[in-house]
C-alpha positions in Angstrom: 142.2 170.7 137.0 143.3 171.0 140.9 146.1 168.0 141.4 145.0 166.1 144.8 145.7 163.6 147.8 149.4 162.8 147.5 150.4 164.1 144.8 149.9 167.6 145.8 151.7 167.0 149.4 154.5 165.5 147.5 154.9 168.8 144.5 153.3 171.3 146.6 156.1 172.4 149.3 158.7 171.8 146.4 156.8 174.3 144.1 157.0 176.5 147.4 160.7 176.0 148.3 161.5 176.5 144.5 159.9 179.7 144.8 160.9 181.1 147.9 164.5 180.1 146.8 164.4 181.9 143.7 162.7 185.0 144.6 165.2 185.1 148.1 168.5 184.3 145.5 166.9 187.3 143.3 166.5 190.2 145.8 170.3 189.3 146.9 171.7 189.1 143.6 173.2 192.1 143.6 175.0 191.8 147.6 177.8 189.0 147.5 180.2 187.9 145.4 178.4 189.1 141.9 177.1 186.3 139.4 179.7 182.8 140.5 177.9 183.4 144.1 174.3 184.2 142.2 174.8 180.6 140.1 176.5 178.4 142.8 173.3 180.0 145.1 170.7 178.9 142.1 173.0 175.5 141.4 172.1 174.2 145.4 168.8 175.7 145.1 168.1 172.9 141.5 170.0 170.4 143.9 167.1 170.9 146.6 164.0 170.8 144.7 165.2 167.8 142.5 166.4 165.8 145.9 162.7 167.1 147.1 161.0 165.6 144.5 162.8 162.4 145.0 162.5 162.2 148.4 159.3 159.8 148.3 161.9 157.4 146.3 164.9 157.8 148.5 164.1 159.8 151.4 167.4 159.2 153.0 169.7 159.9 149.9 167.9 162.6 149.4 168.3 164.3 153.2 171.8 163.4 153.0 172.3 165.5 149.5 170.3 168.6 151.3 172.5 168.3 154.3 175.6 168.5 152.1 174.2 171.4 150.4 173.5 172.7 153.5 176.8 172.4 154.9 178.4 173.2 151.8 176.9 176.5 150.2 176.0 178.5 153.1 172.6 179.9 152.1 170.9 179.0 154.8 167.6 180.9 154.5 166.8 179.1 151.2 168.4 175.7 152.5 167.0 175.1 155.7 163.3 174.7 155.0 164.6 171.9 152.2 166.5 170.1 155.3 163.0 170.2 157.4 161.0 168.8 154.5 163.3 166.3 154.0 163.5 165.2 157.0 159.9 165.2 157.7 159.7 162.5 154.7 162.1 160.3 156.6 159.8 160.6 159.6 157.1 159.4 157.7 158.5 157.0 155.5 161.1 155.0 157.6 161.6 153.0 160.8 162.9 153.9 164.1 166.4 153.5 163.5 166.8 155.1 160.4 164.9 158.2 161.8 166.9 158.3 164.9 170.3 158.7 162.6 168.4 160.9 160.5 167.4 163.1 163.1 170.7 163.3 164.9 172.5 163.8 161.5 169.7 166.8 160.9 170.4 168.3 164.2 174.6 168.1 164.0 174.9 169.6 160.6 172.3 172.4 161.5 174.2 173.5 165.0 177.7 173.3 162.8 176.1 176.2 160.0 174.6 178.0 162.7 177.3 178.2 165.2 180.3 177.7 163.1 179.6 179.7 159.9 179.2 182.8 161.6 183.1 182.3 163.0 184.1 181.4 159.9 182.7 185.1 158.9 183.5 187.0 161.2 179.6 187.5 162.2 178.9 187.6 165.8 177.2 184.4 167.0 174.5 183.6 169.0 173.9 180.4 169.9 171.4 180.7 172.1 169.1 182.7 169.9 169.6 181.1 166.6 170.5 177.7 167.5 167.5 177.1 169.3 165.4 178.1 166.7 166.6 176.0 164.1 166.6 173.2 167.0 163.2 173.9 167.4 162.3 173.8 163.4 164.2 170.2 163.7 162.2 169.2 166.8 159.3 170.0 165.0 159.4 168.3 161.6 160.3 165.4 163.3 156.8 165.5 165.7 154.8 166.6 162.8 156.4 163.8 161.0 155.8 161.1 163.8 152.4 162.4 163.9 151.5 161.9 160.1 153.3 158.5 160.7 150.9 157.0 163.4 148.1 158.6 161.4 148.9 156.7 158.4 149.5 153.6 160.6 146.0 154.0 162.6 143.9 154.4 159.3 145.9 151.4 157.8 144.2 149.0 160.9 141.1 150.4 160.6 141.1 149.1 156.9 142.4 146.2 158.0 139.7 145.5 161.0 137.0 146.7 158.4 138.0 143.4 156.0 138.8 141.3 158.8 135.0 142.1 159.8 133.6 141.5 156.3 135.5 138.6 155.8 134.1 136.8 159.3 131.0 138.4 158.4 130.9 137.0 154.6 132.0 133.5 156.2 129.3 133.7 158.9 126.7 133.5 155.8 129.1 130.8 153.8 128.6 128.6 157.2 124.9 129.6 157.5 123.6 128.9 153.9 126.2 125.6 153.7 124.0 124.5 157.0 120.9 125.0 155.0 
């Protein structure tokens, strides 16, 4: 049985980032700190999917507990795409405001990891390069988000104009046959 319409948007990337995450924590089991690093890694990882799969619930609460992950754990590559989802559901599901604080909250914790983590490290940084990228990730789950947004809110008048137009057409013929 194929699972459709929402459902599948809502489980569907979260079945993804689950399994991106754990096959990426697998292959780099062995590198790091040994097992503590391998369980705090699969520990954020749990953190992500269940705050995905809330999101529709509490889109908000549920960016800010992926944006303390993300701050917090330092595994980008299996963090960021959770921070972009979630943040694409607080496109969709709330107003102006809320996605304006959202957004800017999005883009300041992603330039602290990127820029800062790497001095933190030792790693040589590159702002430029990896900055923009992520910048550019943010930029665009935010358009594809504002995009799905009007969508929803275009097909949402059209239903609207279709019952407005049966409803004047229904009382058209309630006038004509209360004439006759």
């Amino acid at each position: 049985m194929l699972v459709e319409g929402p459902r599948l948007f809502d489980t569907g990337p979260v079945v993804l980032v689950a399994l991106y995450g754990a096959v990426w924590i697998a292959l780099h089991a062995s590198q790091g700190r040994g097992y503590t690093h391998t369980l705090f890694q699969s520990l954020a990882l749990a953190e992500n999917v269940v705050a995905l799969l809330l999101r529709r619930r509490k889109p908000i609460g549920a960016l800010a507990g992926i944006l303390a992950v993300h701050t917090l754990v330092d595994l980008e590559p299996t963090t960021l795409l959770p921070v972009l989802l979630a943040l694409l559901t607080v496109v969709t599901a709330r107003e102006r405001r809320a996605v304006a604080t959202a957004t800017v909250a999005t883009v300041v914790v992603v330039v602290v990891v990127v820029v800062a983590m790497p001095y933190l490290h030792g790693d040589p940084v590159s702002f430029i390069g990896h900055s923009l990228s992520h910048l550019a990730a943010v930029a665009f789950a935010v358009t594809l988000g504002s995009y799905l947004r009007a969508r929803q809110q275009i097909a949402r008048l059209r239903d609207r104009a279709e019952r407005l137009d049966r409803e004047r057409e229904l009382r058209a013929q309630q006038a004509v046959s209360d004439e006759g």
